[in-house]
Every structure is written in C-alpha cells, then in structure tokens.
N, CA, C and O of each residue as an XYZ file, in Angstrom:
420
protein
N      42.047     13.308    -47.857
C      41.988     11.906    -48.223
C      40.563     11.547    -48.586
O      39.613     11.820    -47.853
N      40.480     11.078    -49.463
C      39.102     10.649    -50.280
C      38.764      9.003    -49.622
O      39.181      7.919    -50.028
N      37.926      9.294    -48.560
C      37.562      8.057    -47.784
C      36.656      6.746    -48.631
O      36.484      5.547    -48.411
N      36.211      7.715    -49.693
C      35.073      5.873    -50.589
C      36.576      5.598    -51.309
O      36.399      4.516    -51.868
N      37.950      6.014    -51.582
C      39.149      4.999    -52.478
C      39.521      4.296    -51.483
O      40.218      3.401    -51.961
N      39.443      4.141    -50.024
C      40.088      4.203    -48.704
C      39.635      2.365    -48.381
O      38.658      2.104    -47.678
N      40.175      1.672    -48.771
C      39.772      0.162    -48.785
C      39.756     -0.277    -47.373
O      39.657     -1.500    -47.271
N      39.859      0.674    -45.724
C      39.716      0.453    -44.882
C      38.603      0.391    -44.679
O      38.145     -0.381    -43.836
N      37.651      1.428    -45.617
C      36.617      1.539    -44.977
C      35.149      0.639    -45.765
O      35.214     -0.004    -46.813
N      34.079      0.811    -45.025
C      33.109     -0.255    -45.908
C      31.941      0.327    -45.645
O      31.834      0.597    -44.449
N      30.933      0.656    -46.360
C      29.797      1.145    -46.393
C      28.535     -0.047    -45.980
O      27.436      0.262    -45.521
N      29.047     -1.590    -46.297
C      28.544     -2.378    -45.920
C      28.237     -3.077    -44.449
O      28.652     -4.146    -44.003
N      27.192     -1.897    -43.740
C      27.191     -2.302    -42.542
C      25.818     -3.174    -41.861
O      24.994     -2.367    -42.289
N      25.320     -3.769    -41.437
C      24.193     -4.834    -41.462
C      23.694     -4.161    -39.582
O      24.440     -3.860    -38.650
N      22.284     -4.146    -39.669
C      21.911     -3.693    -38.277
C      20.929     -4.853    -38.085
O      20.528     -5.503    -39.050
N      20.657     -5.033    -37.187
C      19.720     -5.875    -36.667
C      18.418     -5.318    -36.239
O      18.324     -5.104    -35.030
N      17.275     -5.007    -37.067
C      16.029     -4.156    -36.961
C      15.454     -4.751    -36.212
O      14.356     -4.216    -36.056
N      15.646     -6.228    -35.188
C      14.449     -7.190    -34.209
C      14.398     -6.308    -33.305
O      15.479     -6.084    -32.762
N      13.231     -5.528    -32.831
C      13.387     -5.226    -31.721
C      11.828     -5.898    -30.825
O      10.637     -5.986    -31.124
N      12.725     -6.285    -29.547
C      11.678     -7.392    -28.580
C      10.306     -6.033    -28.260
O      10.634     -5.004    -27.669
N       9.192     -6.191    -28.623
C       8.349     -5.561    -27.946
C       7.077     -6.197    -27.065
O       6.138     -5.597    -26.543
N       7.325     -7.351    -27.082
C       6.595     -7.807    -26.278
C       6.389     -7.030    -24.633
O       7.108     -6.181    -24.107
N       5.210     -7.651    -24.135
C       4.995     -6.669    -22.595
C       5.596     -7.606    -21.780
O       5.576     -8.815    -22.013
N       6.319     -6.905    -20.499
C       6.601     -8.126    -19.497
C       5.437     -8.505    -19.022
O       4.273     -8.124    -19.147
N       6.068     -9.453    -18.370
C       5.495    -10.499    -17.227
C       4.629     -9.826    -16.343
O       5.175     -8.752    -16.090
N       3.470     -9.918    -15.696
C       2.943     -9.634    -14.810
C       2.530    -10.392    -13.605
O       2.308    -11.602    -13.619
N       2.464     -9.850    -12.862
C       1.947    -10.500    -11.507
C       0.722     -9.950    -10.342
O       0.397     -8.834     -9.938
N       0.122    -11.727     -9.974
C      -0.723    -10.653     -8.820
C      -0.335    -11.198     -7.635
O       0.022    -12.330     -7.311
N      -0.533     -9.731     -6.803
C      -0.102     -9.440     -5.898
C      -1.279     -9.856     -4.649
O      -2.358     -9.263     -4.625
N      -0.992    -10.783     -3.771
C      -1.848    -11.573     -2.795
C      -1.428    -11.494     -1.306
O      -0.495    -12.114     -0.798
N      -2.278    -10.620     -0.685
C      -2.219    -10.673      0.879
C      -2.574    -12.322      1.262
O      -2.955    -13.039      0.337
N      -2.435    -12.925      2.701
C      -2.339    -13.911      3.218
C      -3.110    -13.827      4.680
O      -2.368    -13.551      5.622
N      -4.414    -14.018      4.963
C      -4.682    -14.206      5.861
C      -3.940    -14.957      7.220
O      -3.384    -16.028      6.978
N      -3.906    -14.496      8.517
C      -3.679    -15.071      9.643
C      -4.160    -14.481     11.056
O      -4.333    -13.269     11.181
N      -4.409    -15.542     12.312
C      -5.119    -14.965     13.058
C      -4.657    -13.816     14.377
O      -5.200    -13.676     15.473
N      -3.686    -13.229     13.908
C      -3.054    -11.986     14.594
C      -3.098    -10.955     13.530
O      -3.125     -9.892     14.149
N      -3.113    -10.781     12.658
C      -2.761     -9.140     11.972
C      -4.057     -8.723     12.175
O      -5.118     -9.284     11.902
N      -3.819     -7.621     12.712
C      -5.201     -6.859     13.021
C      -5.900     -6.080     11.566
O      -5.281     -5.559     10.638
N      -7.361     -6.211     11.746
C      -8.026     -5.755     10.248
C      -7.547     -4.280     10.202
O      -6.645     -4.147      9.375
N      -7.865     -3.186     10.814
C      -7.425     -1.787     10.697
C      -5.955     -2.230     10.308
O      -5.611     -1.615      9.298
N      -5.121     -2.957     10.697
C      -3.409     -3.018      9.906
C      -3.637     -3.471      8.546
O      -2.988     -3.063      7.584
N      -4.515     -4.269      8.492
C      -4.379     -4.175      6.762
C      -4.522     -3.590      5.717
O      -4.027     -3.635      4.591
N      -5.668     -2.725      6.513
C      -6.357     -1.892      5.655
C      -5.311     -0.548      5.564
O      -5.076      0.207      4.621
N      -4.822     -0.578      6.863
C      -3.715      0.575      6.755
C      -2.586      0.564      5.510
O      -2.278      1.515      4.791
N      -1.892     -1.275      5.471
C      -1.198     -1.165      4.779
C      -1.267     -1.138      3.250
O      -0.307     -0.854      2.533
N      -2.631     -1.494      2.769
C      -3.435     -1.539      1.708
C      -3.331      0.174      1.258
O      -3.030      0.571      0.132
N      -3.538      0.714      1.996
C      -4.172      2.174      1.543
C      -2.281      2.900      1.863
O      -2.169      4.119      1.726
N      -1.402      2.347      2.131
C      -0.018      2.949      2.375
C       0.726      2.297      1.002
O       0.994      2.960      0.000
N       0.923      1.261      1.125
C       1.654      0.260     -0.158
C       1.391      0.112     -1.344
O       2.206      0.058     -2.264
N      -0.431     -0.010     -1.447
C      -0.830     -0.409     -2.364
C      -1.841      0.978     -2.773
O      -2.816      0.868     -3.516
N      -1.495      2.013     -2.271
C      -2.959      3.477     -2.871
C      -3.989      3.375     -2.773
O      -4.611      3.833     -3.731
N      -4.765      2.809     -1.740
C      -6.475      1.688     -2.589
C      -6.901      3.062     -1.561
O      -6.258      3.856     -0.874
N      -7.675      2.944     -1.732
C      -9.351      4.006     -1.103
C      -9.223      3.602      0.337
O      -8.352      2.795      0.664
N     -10.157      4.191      1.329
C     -10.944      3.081      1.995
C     -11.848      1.672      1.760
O     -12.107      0.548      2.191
N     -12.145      2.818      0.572
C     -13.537      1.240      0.323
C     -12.743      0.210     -0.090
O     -12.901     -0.820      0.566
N     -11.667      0.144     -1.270
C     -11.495     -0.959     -2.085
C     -10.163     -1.368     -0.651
O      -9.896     -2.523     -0.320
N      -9.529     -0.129     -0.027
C      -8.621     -1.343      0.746
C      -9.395     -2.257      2.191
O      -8.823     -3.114      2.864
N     -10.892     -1.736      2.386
C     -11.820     -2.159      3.274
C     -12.369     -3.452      2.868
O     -12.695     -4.145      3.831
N     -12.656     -4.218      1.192
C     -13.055     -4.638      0.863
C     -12.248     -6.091      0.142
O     -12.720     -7.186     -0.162
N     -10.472     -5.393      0.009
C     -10.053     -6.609      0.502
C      -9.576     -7.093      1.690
O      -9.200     -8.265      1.714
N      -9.520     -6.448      2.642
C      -9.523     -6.981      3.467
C     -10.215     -7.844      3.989
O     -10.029     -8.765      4.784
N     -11.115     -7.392      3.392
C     -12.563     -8.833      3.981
C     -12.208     -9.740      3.292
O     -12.089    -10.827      3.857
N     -11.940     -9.666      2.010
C     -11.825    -11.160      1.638
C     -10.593    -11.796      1.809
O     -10.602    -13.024      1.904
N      -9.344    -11.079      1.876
C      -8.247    -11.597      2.752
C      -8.933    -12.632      4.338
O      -8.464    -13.716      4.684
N     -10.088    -11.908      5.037
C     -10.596    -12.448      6.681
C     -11.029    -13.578      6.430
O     -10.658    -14.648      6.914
N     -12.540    -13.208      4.982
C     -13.850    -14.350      4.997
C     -12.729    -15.289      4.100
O     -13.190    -16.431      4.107
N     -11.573    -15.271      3.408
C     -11.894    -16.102      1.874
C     -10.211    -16.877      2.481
O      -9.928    -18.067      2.340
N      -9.750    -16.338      2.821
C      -8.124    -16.926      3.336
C      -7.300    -15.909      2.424
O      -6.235    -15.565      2.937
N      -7.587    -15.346      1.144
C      -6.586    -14.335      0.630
C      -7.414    -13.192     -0.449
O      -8.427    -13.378     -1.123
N      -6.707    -12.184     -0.338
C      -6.984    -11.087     -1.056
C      -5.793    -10.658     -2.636
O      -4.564    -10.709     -2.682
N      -6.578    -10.348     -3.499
C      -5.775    -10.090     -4.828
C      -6.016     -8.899     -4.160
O      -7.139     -8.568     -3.782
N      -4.780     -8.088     -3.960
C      -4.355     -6.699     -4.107
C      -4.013     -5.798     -5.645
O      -3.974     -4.569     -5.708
N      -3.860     -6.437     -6.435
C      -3.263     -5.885     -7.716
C      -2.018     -6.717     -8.380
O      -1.267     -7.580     -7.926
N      -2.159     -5.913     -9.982
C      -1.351     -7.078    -10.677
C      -0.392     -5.848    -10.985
O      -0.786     -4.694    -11.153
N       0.903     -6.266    -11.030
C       2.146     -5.465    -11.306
C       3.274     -6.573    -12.489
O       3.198     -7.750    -12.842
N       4.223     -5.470    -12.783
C       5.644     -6.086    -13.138
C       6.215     -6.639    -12.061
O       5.897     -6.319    -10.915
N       7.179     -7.585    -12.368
C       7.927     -8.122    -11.130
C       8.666     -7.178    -10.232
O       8.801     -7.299     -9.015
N       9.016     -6.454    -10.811
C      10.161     -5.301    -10.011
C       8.990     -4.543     -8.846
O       9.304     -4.237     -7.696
N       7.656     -4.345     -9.430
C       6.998     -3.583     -8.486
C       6.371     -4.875     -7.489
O       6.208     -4.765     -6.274
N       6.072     -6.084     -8.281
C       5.464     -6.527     -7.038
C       6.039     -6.839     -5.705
O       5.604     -6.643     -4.571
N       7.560     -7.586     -6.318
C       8.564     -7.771     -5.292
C       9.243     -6.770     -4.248
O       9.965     -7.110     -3.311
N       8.889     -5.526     -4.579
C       9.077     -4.380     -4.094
C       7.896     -4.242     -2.993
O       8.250     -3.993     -1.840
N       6.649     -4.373     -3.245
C       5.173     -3.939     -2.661
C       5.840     -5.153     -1.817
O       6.702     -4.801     -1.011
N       5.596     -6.320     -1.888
C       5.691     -7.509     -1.359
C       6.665     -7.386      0.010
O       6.149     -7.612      1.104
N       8.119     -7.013     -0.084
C       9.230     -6.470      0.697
C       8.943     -5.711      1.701
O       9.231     -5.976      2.868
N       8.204     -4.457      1.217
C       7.453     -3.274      2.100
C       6.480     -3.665      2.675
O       6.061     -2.983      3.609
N       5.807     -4.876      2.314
C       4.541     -5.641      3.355
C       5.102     -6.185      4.410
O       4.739     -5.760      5.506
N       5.908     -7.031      4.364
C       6.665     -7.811      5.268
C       7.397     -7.038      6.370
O       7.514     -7.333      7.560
N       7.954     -5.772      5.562
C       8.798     -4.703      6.578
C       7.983     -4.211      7.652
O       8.139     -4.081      8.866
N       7.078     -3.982      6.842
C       5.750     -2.938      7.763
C       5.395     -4.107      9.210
O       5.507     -4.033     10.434
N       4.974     -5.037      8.318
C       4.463     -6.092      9.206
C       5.703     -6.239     10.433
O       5.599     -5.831     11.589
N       6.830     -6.903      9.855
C       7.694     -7.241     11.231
C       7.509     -5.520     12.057
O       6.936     -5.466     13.146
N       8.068     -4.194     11.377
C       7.753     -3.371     12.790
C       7.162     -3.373     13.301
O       7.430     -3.015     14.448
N       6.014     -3.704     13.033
C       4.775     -3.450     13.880
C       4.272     -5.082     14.512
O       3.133     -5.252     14.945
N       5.060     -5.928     14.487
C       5.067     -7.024     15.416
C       3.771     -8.034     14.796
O       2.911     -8.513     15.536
N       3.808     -8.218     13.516
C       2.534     -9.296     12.607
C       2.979     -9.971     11.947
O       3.916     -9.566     11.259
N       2.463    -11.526     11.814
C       2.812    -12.176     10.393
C       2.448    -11.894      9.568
O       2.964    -12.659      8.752
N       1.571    -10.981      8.853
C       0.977    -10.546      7.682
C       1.988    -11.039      6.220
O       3.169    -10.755      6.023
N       1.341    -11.605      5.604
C       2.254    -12.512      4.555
C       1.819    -11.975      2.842
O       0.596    -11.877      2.744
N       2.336    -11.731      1.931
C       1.901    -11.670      1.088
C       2.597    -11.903     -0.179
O       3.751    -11.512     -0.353
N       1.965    -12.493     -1.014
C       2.895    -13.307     -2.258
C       2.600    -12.757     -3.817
O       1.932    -11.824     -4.264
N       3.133    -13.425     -4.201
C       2.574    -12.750     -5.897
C       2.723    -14.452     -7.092
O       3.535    -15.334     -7.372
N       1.542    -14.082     -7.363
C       1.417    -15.715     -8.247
C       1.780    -15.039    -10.340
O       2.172    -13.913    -10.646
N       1.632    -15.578    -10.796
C       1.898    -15.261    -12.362
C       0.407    -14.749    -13.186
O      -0.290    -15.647    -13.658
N       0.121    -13.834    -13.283
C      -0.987    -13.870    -13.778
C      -1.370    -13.816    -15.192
O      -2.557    -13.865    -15.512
C-alpha cells in the first residue's frame, strides 16, 4: 500500500520548538540562632549536611552566635528543603531547637 495516496495519513505535523530554559529558583539556606544548641553541634551539623570545612563550618557558626543567623548556602528548592528537614531531624535526636530556614535569593 502506497502510504503518500493513503488520505489517512498527513505529513502535516506542527511541533512546538519552545523549550523553557530558564534556571530554577534558588534559595538560601539560613541556620537560626538559639540559646541551647551547642556551638560544636553546629558546626557538626554544618560539616555533616552542608560539606563545609572546619573553617567555613567554624565561621558560620559564629555568625549564626554573634549576628542571630548564618547563610549556609544557596540551593534549588528540592535541595534546600531537603538540607533544611535533615537539620531539624538531627536537631530533635539529639534533643535542640536548632532552626533553619531558606529565604528566596
């Protein structure tokens, strides 16, 4: 059967070439000072959650102590809300309010 005599069929097919490339959304990721989480716990969870060094997870921690909060890093939503989850987890086992949020950056 000779499919171009074949009036079922149509060569006229239309694609839609938009493709979205924009970057997502990002976010930063903000520890929360308070006066029970112990500094070695932050720094612990800094250097567990978030990969940082000593120095850089030593260094927010201070400003999490001196400043009321620390920028930990800017992520996609999926990772911050994730980091964010695993802060809170860590924190309740180990018996701390340690709080941490993520603003729009």
């Amino acid at each position: 059967m000779d499919v171009s005599s074949d009036t079922r069929y149509t060569t006229d097919t239309v694609f839609d070439e938009r493709i979205d490339t924009s970057e997502p959304d990002e976010f930063r990721v903000i520890l929360l000072n308070d006066d029970f989480t112990t500094m070695d716990f932050v720094v612990a969870v800094l250097m567990s959650v978030f990969h940082k060094n000593l120095v850089e997870a030593t260094k927010i921690m201070l400003d999490v102590h001196q400043k009321g909060r620390g920028t930990v890093g800017v992520y996609t939503y999926d990772l911050a809300i994730t980091k964010i989850n695993r802060v809170h987890s860590l924190a309740k086992e180990n018996g701390f309010p340690l709080k941490c949020i993520m603003e729009k950056a």
